[in-house]
Rosetta silent file (secondary structure, phi, psi, omega in degrees, C-alpha in Angstrom):
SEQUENCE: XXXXXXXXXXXXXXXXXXXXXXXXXXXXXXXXXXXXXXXXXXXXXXXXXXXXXXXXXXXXXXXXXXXXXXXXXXXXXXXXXXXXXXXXXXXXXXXXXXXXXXXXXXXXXXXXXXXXXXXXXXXXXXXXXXXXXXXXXXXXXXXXXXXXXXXXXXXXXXXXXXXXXXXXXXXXXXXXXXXXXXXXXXXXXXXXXXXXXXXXXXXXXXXXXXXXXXX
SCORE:     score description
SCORE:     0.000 S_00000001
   1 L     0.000  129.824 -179.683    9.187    4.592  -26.901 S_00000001
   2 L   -60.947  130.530  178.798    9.229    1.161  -25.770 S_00000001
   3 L   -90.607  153.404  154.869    9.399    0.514  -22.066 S_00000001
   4 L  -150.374  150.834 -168.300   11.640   -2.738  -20.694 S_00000001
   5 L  -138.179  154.692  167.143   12.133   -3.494  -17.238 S_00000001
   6 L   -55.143  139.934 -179.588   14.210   -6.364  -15.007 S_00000001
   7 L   -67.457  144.540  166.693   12.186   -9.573  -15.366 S_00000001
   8 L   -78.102  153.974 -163.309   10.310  -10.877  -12.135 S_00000001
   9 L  -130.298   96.850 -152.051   11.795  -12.810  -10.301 S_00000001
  10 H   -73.806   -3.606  173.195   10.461  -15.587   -7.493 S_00000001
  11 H   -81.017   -7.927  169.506   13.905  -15.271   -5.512 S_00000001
  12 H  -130.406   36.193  161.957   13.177  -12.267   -4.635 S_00000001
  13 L  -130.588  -15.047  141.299    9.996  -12.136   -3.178 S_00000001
  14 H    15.275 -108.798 -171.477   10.532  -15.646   -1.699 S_00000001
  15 H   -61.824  -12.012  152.555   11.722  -15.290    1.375 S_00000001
  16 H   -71.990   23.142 -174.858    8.707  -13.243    2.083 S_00000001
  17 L    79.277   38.641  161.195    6.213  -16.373    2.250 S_00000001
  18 L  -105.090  107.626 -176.722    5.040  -15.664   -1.342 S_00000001
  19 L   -44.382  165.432 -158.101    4.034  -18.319   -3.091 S_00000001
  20 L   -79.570  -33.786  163.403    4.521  -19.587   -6.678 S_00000001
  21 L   -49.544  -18.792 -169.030    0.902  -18.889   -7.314 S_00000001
  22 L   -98.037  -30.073  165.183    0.993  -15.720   -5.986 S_00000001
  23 L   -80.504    8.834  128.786    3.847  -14.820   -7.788 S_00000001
  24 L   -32.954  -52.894 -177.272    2.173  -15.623  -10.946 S_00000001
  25 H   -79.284  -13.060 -133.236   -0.618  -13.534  -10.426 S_00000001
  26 H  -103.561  -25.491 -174.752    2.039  -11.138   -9.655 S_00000001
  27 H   -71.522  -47.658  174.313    3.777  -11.512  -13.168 S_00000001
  28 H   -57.084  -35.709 -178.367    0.344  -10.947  -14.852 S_00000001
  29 H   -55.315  -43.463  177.089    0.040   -7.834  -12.753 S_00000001
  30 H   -80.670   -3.262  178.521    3.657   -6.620  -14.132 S_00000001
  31 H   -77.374  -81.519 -175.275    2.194   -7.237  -17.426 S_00000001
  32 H   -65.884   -6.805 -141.678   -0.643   -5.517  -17.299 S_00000001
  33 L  -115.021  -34.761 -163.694    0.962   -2.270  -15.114 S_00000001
  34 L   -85.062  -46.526 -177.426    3.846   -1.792  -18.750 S_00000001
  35 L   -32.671  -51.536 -177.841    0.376   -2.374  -20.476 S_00000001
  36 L  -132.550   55.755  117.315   -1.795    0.951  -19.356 S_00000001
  37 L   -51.555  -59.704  175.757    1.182    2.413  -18.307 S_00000001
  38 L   -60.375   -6.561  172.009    1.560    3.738  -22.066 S_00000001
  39 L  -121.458  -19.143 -179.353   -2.008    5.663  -21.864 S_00000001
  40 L  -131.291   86.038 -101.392   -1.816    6.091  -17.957 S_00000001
  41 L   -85.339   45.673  172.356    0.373    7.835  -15.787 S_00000001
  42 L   -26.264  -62.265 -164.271    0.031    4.675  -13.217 S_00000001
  43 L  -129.954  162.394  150.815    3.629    5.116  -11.501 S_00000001
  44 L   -33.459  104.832 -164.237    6.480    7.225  -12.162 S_00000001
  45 H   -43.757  -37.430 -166.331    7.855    6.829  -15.976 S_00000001
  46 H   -54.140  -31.532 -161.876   11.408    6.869  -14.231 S_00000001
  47 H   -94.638   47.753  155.238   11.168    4.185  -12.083 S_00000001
  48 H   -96.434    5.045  166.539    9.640    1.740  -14.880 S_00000001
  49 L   -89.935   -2.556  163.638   13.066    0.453  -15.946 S_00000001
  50 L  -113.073   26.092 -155.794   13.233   -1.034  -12.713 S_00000001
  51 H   -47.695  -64.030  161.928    9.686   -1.363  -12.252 S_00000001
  52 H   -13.182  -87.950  173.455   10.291   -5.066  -10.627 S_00000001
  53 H   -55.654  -33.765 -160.783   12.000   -3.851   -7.878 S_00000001
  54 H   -61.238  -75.669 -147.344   10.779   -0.280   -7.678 S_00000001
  55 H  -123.026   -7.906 -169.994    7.111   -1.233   -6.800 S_00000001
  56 H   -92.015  -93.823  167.584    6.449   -4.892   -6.829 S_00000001
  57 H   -22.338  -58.268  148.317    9.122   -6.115   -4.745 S_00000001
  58 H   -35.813  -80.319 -172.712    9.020   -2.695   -2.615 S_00000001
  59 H   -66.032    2.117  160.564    5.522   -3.755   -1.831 S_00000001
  60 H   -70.908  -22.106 -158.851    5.966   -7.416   -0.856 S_00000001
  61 L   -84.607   -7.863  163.636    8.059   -6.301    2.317 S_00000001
  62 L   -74.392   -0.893  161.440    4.725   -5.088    3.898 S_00000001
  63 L   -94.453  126.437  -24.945    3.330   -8.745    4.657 S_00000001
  64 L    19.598  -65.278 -150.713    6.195   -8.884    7.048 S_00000001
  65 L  -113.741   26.837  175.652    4.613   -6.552    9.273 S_00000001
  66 L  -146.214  143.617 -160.123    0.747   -7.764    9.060 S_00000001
  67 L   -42.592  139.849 -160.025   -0.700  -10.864   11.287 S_00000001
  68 L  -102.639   -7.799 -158.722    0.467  -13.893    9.209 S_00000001
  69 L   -97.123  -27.915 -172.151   -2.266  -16.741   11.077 S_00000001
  70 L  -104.665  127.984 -176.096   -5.079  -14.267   10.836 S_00000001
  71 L   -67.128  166.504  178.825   -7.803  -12.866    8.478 S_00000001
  72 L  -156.536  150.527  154.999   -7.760   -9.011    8.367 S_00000001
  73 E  -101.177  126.267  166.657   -9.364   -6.028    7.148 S_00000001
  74 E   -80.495  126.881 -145.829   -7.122   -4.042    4.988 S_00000001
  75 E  -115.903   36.768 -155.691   -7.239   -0.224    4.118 S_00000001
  76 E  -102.309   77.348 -122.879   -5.051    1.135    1.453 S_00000001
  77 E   -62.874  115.042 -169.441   -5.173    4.748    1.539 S_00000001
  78 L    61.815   65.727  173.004   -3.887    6.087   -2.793 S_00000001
  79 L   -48.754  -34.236 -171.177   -3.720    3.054   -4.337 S_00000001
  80 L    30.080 -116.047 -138.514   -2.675    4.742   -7.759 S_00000001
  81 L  -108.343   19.133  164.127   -1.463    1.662   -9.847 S_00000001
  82 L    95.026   22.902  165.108   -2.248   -0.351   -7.051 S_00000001
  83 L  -125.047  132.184   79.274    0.831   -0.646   -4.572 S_00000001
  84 L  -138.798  -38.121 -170.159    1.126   -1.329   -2.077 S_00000001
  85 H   -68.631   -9.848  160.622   -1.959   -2.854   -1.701 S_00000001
  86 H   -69.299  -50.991 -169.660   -2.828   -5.197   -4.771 S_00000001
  87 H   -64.755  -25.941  174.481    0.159   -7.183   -4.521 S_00000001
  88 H   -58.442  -33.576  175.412   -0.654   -7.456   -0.567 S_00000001
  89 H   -64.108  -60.792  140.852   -3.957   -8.884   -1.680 S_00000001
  90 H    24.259  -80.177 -136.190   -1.995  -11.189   -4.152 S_00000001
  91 H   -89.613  -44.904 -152.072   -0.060  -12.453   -1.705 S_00000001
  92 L  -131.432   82.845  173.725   -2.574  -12.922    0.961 S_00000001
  93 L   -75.364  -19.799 -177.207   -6.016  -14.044   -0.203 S_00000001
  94 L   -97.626   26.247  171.557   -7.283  -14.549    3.168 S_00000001
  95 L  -110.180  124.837 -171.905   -7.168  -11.080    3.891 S_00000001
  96 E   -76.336   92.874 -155.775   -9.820   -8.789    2.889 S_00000001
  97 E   -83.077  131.175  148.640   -7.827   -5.603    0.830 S_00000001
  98 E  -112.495  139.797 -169.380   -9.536   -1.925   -0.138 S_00000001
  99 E   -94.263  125.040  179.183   -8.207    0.026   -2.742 S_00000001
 100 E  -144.931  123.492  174.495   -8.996    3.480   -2.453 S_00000001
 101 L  -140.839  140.988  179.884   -8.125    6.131   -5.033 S_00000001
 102 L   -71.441  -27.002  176.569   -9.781    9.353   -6.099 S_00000001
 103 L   -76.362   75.441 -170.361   -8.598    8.787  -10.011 S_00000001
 104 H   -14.638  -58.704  179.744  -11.460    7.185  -12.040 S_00000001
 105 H   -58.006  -40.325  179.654   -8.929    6.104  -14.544 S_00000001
 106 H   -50.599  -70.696  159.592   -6.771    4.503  -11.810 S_00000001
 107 H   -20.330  -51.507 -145.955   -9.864    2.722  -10.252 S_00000001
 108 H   -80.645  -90.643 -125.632  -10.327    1.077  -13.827 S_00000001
 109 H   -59.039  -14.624 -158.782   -6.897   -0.472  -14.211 S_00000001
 110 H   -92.354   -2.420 -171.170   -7.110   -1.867  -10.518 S_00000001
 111 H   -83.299  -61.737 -149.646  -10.842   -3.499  -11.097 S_00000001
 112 H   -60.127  -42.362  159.730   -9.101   -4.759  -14.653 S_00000001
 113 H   -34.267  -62.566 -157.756   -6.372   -6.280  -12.881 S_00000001
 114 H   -67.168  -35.689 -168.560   -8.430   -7.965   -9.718 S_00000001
 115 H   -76.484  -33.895  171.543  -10.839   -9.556  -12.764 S_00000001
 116 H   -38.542  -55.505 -165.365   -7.866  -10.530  -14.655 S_00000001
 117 L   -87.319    1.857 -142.434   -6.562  -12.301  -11.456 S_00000001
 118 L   -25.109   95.696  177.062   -9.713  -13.169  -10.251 S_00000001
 119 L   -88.472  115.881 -166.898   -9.305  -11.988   -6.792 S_00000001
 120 L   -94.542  -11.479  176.529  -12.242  -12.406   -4.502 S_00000001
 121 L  -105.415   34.318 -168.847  -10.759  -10.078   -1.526 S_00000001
 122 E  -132.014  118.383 -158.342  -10.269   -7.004   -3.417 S_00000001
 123 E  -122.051  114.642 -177.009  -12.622   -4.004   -3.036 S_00000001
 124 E  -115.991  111.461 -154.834  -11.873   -1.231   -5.135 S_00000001
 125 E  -124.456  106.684 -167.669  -13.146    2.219   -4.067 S_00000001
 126 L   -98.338  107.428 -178.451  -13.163    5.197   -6.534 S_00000001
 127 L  -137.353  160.195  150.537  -13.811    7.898   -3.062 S_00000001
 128 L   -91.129  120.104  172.432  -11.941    9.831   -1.139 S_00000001
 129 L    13.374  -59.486 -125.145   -9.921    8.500    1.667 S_00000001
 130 H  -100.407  -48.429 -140.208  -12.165   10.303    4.260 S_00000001
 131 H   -77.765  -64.960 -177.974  -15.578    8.863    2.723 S_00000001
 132 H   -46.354  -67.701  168.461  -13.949    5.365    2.593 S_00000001
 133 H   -39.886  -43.233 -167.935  -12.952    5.385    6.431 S_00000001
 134 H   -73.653  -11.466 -149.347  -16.030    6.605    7.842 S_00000001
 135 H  -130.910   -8.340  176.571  -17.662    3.930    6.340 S_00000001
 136 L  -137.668  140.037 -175.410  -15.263    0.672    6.785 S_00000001
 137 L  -117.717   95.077  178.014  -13.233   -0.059   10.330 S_00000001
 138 L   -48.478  150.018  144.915   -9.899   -1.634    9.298 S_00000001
 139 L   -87.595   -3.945  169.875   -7.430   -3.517   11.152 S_00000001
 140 L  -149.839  165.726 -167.211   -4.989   -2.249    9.475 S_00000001
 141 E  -146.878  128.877  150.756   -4.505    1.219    7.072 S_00000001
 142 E  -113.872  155.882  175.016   -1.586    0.657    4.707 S_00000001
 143 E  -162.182  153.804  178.318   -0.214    3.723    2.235 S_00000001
 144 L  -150.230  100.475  142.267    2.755    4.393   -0.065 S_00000001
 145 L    91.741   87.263  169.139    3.809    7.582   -1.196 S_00000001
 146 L  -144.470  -35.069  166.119    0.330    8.806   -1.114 S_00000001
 147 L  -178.094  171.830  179.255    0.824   11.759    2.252 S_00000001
 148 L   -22.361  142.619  156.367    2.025   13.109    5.160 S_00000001
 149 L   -84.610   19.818 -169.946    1.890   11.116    7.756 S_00000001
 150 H  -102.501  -26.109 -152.087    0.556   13.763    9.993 S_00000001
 151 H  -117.999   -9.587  165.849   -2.141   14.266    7.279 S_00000001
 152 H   -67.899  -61.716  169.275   -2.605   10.085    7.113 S_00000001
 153 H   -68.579  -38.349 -163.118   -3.516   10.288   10.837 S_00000001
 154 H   -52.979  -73.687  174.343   -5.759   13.628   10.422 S_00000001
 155 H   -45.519  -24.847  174.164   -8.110   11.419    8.034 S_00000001
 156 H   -68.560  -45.241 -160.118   -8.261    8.375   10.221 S_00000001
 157 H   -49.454  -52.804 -170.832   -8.828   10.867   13.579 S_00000001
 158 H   -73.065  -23.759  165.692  -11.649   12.226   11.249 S_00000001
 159 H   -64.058  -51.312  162.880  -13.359    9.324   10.537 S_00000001
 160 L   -83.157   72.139 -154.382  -12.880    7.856   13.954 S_00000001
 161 L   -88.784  -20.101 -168.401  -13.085   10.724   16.132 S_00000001
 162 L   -82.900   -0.794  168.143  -13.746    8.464   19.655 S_00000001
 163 L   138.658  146.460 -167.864  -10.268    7.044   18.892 S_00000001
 164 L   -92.394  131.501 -168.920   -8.320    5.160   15.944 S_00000001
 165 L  -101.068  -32.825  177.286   -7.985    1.177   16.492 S_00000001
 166 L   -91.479 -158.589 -174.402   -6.164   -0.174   13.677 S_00000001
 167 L  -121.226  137.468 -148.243   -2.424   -0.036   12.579 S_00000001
 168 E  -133.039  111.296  160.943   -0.971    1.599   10.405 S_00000001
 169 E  -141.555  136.925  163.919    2.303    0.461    8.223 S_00000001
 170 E   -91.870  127.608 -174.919    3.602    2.929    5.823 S_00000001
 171 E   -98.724  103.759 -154.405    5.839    2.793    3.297 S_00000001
 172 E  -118.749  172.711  164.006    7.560    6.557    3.784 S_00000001
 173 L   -94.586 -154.204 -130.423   11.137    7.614    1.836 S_00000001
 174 L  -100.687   16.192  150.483   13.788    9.099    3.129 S_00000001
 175 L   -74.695   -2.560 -164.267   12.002   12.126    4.927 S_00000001
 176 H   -53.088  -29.731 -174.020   10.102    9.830    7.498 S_00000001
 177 H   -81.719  -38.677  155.152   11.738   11.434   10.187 S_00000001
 178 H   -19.364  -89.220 -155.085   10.306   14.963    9.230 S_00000001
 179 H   -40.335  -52.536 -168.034    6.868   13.323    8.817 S_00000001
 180 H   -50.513  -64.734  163.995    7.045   11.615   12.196 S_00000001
 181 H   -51.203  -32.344  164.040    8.134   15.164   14.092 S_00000001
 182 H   -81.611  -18.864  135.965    5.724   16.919   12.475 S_00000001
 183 H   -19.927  -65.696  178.362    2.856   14.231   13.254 S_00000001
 184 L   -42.988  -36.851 -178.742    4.152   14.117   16.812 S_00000001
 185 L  -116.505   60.848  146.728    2.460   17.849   17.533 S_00000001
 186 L  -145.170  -57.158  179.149   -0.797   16.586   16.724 S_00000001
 187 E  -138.457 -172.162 -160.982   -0.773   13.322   18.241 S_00000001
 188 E  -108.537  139.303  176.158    0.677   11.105   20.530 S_00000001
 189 E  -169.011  139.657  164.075    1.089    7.346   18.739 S_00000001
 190 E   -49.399  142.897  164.684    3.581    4.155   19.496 S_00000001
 191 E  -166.151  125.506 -155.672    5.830    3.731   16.106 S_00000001
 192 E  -110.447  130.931  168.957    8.213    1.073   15.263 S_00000001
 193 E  -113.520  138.728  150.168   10.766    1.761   12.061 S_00000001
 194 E  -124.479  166.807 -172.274   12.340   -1.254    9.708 S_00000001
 195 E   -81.909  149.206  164.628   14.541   -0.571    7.136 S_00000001
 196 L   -69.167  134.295 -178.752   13.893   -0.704    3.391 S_00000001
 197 L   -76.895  -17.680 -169.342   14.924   -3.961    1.528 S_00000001
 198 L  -108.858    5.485  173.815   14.867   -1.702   -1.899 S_00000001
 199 L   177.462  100.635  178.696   16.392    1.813   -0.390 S_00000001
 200 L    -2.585  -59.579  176.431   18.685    2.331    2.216 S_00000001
 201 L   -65.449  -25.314 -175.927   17.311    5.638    2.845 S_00000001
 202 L   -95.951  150.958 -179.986   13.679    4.672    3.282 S_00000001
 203 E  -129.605 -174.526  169.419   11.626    2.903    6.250 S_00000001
 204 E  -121.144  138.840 -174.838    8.386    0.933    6.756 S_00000001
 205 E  -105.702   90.635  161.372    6.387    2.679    9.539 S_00000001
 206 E   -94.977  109.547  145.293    4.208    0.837   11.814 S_00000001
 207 E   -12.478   70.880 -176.018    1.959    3.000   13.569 S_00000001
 208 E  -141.234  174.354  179.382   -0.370    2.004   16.388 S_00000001
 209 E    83.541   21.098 -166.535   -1.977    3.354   19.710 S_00000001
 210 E   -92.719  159.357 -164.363   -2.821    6.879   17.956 S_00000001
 211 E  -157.490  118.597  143.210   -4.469    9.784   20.227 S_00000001
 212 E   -31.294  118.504  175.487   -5.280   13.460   19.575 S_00000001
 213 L  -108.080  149.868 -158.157   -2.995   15.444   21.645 S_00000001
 214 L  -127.373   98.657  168.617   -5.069   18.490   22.764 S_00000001
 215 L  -128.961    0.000    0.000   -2.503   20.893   24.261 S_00000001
C-alpha cells in the first residue's frame, strides 16, 4: 500500500531560524524516511500520513531551546528514524549531533541519510545509551519518545556518577507530568515546561541542575 503524506513545507519550520538550505536537506530526509519506511519499521505506520508534521516539524521546535551563538555537543538518546536529532543536526551544522540507537537496521538508515546529506557533525552510534555516555560528555542530552524520564536521568547519573552537567530537553507526550513525579523521588533537578507547537497535550522538557537524592 502506497504511503502519501502532507508535503513539506518552509512556512512552517521558518520561524524557527531554519534555513532554505536546511530545509532542503530536510526534504531529502522526508524522502528518504517514506523510502525505508516500506522495509523498516522507522516511525509509527500511523503517523506517516502526517509524517511532515508528526516528526519533522515536531522536531524543529527543539532548536528553540539550545544555545543559538554557540557550538555544542549534542546527545540524542533512541534516535530510531532519527528524530529528534537528525533534523537538529540539519538545522544546525555548527553543532556537533550523536545519534545513538541500539537497532543495527536503524543505525544504517541514519548513516544513509547523513552521507546522502553530507553532514559533517553527525556521529552515529549503534550502542547502548549507557556505553555512549560514559564515553562522550555532552552539553546537552536530547530524546523523543525513547523513556521515562526517571529512567533518562538513571543512565546519565550512571555514566556520570560525580554529578550530571549538561541539559536535558525532552520531547515527552501527554504523561510528562507522571514522568516528572515519578523522577522527582530519585532526584532533585530544575525543569522548565513549553508547550507543543504540534499537540496541545504534549511539552518540551528542559532539564538541568540534576542530583541524586539519597533519602
Amino acid at each position: 500500500m502506497a504511503l502519501h503524506s502532507s508535503a513539506p513545507d518552509y512556512e512552517d519550520v521558518a520561524p524557527y531560524g531554519v534555513s532554505r538550505e536546511s530545509f532542503d536537506l530536510m526534504v531529502g530526509y522526508h524522502k528518504l524516511l517514506f523510502k525505508w519506511q516500506r522495509a523498516i519499521n522507522l516511525v509509527s505506520p500511523k503517523s506517516m500520513n502526517d509524517a511532515w508534521r508528526r516528526h519533522f516539524v515536531d522536531s524543529v521546535q527543539v532548536l528553540a531551546h539550545l544555545p543559538s551563538d554557540s557550538p555544542a555537543v549534542i546527545v540524542d538518546l533512541g534516535s530510531g528514524g532519527g528524530f529528534a536529532g537528525l533534523v537538529v543536526a540539519m538545522c544546525r551544522p555548527d553543532l556537533q549531533v550523536h545519534l545513538v540507537d541500539s537497532d543495527m537496521r536503524k543505525c544504517q538508515f541514519l548513516r544513509t541519510v547523513s552521507r546522502e546529506s553530507s553532514l559533517g557533525n553527525v556521529h552515529v552510534h549503534n550502542e547502548r545509551v549507557e556505553s555512549v555516555l560514559s564515553e562522550i560528555t555532552p552539553d546537552y542530552i536530547t530524546a523523543r519518545g525513547f523513556a521515562a524520564l526517571g529512567d533518562i536521568l538513571s543512565f546519565a547519573h550512571e555514566a556520570y556518577p560525580s554529578g550530571i552537567e549538561a541539559e536535558f530537553v525532552l520531547l515527552k507526550g501527554a504523561r510528562y507530568e507522571e514522568e516528572i513525579e515519578a523522577a522527582r523521588q530519585e532526584f532533585t533537578f530544575e525543569c522548565d515546561e513549553a508547550p507543543s507547537i504540534t499537540d496541545p497535550s504534549s511539552r518540551i522538557l528542559r532539564i538541568k541542575n540534576v542530583c541524586k537524592s539519597f533519602k
